[in-house]
C-alpha positions as CSV (number, residue, x, y, z in Angstrom):
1,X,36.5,211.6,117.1
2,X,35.5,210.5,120.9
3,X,32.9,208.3,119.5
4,X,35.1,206.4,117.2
5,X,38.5,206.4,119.9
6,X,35.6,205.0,122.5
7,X,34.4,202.6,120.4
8,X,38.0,200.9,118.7
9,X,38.9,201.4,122.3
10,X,36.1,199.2,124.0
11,X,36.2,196.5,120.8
12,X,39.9,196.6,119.4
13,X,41.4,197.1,122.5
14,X,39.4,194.0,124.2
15,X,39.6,192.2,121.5
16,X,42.9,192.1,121.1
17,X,45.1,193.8,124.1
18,X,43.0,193.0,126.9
19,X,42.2,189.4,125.6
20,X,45.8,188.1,126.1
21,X,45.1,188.1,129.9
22,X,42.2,185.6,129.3
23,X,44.7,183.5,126.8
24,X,46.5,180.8,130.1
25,X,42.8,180.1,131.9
26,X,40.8,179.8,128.3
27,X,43.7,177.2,127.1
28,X,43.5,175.0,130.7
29,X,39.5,174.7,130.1
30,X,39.9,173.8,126.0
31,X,42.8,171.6,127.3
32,X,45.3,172.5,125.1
33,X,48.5,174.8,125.2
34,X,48.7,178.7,125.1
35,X,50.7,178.7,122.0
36,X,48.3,176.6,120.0
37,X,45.5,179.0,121.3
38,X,48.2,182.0,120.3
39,X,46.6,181.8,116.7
40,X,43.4,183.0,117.7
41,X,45.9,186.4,116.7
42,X,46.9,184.6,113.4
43,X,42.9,184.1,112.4
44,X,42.2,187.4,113.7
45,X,45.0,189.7,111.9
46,X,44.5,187.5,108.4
47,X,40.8,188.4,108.5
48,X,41.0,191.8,109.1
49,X,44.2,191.4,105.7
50,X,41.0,190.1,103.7
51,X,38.8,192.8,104.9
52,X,40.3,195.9,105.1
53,X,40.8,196.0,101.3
54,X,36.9,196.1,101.3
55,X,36.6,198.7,104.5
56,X,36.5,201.9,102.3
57,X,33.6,200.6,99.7
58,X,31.4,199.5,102.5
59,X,32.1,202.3,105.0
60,X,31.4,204.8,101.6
61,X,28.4,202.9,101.0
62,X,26.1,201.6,103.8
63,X,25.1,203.4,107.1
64,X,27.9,203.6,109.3
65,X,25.8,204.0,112.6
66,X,24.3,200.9,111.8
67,X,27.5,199.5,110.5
68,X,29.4,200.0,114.2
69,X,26.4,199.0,116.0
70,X,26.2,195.6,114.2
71,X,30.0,195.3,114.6
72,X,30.4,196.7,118.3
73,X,27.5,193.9,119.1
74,X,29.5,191.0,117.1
75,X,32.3,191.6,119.4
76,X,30.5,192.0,122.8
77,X,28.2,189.1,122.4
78,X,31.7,186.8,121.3
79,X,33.2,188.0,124.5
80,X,30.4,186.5,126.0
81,X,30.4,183.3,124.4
82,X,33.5,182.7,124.9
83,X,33.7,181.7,129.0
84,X,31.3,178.8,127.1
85,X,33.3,177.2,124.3
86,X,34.6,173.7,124.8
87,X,36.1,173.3,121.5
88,X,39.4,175.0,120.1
89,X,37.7,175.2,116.7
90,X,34.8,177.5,118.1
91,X,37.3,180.2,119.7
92,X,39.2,180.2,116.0
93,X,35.7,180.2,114.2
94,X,34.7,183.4,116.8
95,X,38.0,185.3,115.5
96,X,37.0,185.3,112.3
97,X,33.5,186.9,113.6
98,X,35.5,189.7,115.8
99,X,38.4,190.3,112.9
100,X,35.4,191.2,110.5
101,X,33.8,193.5,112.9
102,X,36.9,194.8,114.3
103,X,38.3,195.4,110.6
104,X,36.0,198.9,110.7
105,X,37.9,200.0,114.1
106,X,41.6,199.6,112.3
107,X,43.8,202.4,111.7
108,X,42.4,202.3,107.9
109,X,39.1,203.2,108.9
110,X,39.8,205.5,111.4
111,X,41.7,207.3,109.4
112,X,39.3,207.7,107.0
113,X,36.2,208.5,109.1
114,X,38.7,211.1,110.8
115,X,40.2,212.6,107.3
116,X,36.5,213.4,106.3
117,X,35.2,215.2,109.5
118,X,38.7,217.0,109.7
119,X,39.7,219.7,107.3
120,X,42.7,220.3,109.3
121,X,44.4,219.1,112.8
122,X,43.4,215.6,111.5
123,X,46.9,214.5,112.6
124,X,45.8,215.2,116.3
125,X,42.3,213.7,116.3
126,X,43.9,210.9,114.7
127,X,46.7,210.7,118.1
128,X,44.1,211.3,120.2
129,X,41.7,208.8,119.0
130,X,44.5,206.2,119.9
131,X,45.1,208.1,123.2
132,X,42.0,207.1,124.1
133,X,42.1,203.5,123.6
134,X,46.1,203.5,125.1
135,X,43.9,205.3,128.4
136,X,41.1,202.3,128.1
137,X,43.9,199.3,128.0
138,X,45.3,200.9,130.8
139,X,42.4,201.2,133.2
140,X,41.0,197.6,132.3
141,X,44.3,195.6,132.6
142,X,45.2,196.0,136.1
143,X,41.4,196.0,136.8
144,X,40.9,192.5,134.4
145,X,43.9,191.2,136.4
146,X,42.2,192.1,140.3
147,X,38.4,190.2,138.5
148,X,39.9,187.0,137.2
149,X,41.5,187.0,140.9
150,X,38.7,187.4,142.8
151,X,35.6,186.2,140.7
152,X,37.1,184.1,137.8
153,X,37.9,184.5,134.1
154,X,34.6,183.6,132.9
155,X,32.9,186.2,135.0
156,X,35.4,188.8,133.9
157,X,34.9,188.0,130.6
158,X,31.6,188.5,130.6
159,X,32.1,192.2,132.9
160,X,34.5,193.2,130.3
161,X,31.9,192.1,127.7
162,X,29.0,194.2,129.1
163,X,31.7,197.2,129.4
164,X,32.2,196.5,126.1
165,X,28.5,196.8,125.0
166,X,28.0,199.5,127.4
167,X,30.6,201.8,125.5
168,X,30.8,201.1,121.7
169,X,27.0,200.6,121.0
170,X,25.4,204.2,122.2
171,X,29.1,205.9,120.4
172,X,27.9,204.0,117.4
173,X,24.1,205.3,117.7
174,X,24.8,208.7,118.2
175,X,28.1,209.6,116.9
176,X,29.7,208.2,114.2
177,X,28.7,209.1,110.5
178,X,30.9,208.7,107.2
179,X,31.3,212.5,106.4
180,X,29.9,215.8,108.1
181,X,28.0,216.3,105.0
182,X,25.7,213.3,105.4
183,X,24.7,215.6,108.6
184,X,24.3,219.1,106.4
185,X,27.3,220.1,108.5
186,X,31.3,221.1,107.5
187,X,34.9,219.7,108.5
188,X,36.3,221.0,111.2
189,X,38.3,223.3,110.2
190,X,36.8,224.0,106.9
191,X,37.7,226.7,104.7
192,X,36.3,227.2,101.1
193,X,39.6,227.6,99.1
194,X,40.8,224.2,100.4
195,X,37.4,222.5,100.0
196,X,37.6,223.4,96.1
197,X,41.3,222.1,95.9
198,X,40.1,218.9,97.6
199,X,36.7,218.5,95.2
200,X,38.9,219.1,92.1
201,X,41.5,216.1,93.7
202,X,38.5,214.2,94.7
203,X,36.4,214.1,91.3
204,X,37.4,210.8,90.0
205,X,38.2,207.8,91.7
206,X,41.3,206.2,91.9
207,X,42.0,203.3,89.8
208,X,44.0,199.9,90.9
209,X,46.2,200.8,87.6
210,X,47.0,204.4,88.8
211,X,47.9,202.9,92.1
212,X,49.8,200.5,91.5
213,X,52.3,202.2,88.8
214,X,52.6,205.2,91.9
215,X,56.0,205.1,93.2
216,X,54.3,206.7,96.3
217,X,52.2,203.3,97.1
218,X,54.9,201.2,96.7
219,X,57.7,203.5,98.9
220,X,55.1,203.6,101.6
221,X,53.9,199.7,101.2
222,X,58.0,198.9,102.3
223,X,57.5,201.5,105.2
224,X,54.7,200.3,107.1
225,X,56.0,196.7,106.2
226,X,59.3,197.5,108.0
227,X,56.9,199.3,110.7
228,X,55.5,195.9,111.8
229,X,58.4,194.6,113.8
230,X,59.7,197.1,115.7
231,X,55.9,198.1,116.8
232,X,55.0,194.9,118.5
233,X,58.2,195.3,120.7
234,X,55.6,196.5,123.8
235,X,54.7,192.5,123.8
236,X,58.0,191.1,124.3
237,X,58.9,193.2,126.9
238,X,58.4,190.4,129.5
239,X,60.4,187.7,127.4
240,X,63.1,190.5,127.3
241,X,62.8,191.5,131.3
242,X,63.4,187.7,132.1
243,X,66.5,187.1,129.4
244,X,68.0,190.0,130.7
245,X,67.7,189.0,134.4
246,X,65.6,191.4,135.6
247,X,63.3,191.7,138.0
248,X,60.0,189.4,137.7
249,X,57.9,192.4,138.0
250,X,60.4,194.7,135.3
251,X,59.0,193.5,132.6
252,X,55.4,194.6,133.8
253,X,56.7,197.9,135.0
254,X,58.2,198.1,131.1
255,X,54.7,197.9,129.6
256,X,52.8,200.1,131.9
257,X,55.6,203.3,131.4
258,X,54.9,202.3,127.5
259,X,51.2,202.5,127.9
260,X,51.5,206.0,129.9
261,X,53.9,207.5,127.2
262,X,51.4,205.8,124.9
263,X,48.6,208.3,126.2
264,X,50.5,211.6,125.4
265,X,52.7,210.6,122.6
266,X,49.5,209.8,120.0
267,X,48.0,213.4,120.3
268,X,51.9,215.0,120.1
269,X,53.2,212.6,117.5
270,X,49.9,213.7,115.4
271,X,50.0,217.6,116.6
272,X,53.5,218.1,115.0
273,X,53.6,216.5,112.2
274,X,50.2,218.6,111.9
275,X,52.0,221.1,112.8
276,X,55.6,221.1,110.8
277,X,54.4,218.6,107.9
278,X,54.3,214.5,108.7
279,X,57.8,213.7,107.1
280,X,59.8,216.3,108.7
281,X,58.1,215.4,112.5
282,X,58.4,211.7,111.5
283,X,62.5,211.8,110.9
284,X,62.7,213.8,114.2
285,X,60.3,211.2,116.0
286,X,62.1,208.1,114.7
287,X,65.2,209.6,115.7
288,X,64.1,209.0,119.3
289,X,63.3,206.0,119.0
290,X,66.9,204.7,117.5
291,X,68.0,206.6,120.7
292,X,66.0,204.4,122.8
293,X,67.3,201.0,120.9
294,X,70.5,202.5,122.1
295,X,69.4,203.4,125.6
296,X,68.1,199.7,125.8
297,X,71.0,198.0,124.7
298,X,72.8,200.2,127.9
299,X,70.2,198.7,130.2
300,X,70.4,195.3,129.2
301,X,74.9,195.7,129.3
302,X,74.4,197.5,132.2
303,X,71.8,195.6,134.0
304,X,69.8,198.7,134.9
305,X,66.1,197.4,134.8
306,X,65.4,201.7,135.9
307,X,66.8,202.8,132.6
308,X,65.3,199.9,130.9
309,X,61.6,201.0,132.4
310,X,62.5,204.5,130.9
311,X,63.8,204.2,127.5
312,X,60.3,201.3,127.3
313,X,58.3,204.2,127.6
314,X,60.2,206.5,124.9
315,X,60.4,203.5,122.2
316,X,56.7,204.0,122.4
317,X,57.0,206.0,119.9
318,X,57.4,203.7,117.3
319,X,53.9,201.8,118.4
320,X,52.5,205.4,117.7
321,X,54.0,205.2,114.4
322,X,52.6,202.3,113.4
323,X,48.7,204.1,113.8
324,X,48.9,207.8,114.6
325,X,52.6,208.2,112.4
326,X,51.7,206.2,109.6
327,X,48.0,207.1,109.3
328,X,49.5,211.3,108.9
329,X,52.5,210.4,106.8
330,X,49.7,208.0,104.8
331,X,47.2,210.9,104.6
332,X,50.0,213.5,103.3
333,X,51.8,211.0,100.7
334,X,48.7,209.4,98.9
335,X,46.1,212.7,99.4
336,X,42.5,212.5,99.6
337,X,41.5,210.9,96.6
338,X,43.9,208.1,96.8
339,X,44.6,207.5,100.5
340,X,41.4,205.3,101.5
341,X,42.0,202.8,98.8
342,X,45.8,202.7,99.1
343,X,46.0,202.7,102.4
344,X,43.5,199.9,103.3
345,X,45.6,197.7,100.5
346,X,48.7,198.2,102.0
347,X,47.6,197.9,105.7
348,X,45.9,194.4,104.7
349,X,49.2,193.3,103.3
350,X,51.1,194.6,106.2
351,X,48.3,192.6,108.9
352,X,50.0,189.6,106.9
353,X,53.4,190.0,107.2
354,X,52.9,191.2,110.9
355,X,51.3,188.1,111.8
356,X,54.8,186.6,111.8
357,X,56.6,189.5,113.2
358,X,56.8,188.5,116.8
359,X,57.9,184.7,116.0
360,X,60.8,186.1,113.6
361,X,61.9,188.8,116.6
362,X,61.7,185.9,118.8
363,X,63.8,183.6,116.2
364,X,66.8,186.3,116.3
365,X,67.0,186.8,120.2
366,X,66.8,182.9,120.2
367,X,69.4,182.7,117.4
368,X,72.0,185.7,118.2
369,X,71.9,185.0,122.0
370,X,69.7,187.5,123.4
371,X,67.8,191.0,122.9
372,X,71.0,193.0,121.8
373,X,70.5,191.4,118.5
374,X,67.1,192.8,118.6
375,X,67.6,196.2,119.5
376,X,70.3,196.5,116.5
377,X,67.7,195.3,114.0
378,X,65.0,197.1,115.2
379,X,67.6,200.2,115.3
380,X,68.5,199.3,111.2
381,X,65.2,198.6,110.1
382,X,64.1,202.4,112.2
383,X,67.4,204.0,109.6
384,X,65.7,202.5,106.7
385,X,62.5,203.7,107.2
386,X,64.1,207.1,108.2
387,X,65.4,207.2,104.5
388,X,62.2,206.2,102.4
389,X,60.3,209.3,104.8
390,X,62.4,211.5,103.2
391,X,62.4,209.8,100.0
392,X,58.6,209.7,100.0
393,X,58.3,213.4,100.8
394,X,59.5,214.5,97.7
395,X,57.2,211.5,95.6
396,X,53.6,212.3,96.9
397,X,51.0,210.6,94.8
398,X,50.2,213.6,92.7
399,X,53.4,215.1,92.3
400,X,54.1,211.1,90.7
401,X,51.2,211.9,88.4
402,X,52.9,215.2,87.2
């Protein structure tokens, strides 16, 4: 569990997070604007869309230590490149190299690799995995922003690329396998009356057919769909600090409390819905967050950048949802025998539709006058997806089947 949280940390996080700090000095050197360098994101979300169908079979098949070595190399080496490029096309040409690698540190994968070594409590591992890289982005940003100060970009680039190496390729050595039994070894948490109910669901593999005609897929396709816009709300806090007339610094202040309630949320978002079953802790946890759409749209009438700084750090919640929350509710609806194909199909057609998430957000606060407009859709689209939660509860995969 550590391993894997070190090593999506180090090469997700970096990769993706940490790299938009890198995103205004890489476009000055290429000569060309930070929007048109924006779609290193576009190439690196569709890649991982036409991988992570594909994550499952190879994960299942080849060695995985060798796997995430391979992969945690392909992204520290790019990082290192990169300070080098002189061409546009060669940064988009390296995001297609890091969304293939970084395609095995996704929320499909984790939640598979975590689902095998977990017989129980794999809602926790799977919040504290993501705690773990939440605790990584928050150390390295401020530090990231202190090294291009001082030293430069390229030299930080290639510090965070040596952190990344440093981290991700001794985790992928020593600690990551497919399943304890490749190890002669048991989940955690392993009992033998629920190891024979999972062979007996586990026998045969899934088909595309059986699948497909599942209400259960389908149900939870629209969910994590729905999921992808409220989620990347962290990343517009800054737009939304300055349109409301905050403070310059607000809108930083609103990302770090959401990183901090990041940290703690993952494990207790995964703990309870271990704990009192994934649908019923999911309706309670998304209450809270049309609570702080609510609280939000207070701050921004209200002009209180304190209570906007607040509420930032309790709509965290709904980032959780879209690993920790999704990965449980995912694990519970589809069971063992067809979560790791289902899932990875509908996270690589939810990686395409979230690739324009943040430009259609942007289009309504540019279109309806401000983030008010926002907050209520993100507030509607957060009542849908409480309804098909509680809709899906009573349509799990197998109960479909019978």
């Amino acid at each position: 569990m550590c391993c894997i949280g070190l090593i999506s940390a180090a090469c997700l996080g970096s990769s993706m997070v940490l790299m938009g700090s890198f995103l205004a000095p890489l476009s000055q050197a290429l000569h060309t604007q930070v929007s048109t360098l924006s779609y290193y994101y576009t190439v690196l979300v569709l890649t991982m869309a036409v991988m992570t169908p594909n994550v499952p079979k190879i994960l299942a098949k080849v060695n995985n230590r060798l796997l995430y070595v391979i992969a945690s190399l392909a992204v520290a080496i790019s990082l290192i490149l990169m300070p080098h490029f002189t061409s546009i096309w060669l940064f988009f040409i390296i995001a297609i190299i890091i969304g293939i690698a970084i395609s095995f540190m996704s929320f499909t994968p984790v939640g598979i690799l975590l689902d095998n070594w977990f017989a129980e409590k794999a809602g926790f591992a799977v919040g504290l995995c993501w705690a773990i890289t939440s605790v990584f982005q928050g150390i390295m940003s401020p530090i990231l922003s202190v090294l291009i100060e001082k030293v430069g970009w390229q030299s930080s680039l290639t510090i965070l690329a040596v952190i990344v190496a440093i981290l991700s390729v001794p985790c992928a050595l020593f600690g990551v396998n497919f399943s304890p039994e490749k190890e002669g070894r048991k989940p955690y948490g392993f009992n033998e009356k629920t190891a024979q109910n999972d062979a007996a669901e586990t026998v045969k593999p899934i088909s595309n057919h059986e699948l497909f005609k599942s209400a259960t897929f389908w149900i939870l396709l629209v969910i994590v769909i729905l999921l992808q816009f409220p989620a990347v709300l962290n990343q517009m806090f800054p737009t939304y600090a300055v349109s409301a007339g905050f403070d310059g610094a607000a809108g930083g202040f609103m990302v770090t409390s959401a990183m901090l309630f990041d940290i703690f949320l993952n494990p207790l978002v995964g703990s309870t819905c271990d704990k009192y079953g994934a649908e019923k802790a999911s309706l309670a946890w998304l209450l809270l967050a049309v609570i702080s759409y609510a609280l939000l749209i207070i701050a921004t009438n209200t002009r209180s950048a304190g209570l906007a700084i607040f509420s930032a750090g309790i709509n965290d919640v709904f980032y959780v949802y879209l690993g920790t929350g999704i990965t449980t509710i995912a694990t519970a609806a589809l069971g063992r025998r067809a979560f790791a194909k289902g899932f990875s199909y509908i996270n690589s057609i939810a990686f395409l539709i979230g690739a324009f998430a943040m430009p259609v957000n942007n289009l309504i606060a540019e279109k309806m006058g401000g983030f008010v407009a926002v907050y209520v859709f993100f507030a509607i689209i957060t009542i849908v997806i409480m309804a098909l939660v509680a809709v899906i509860a009573k349509n799990h995969f197998d109960q479909s089947r019978s």
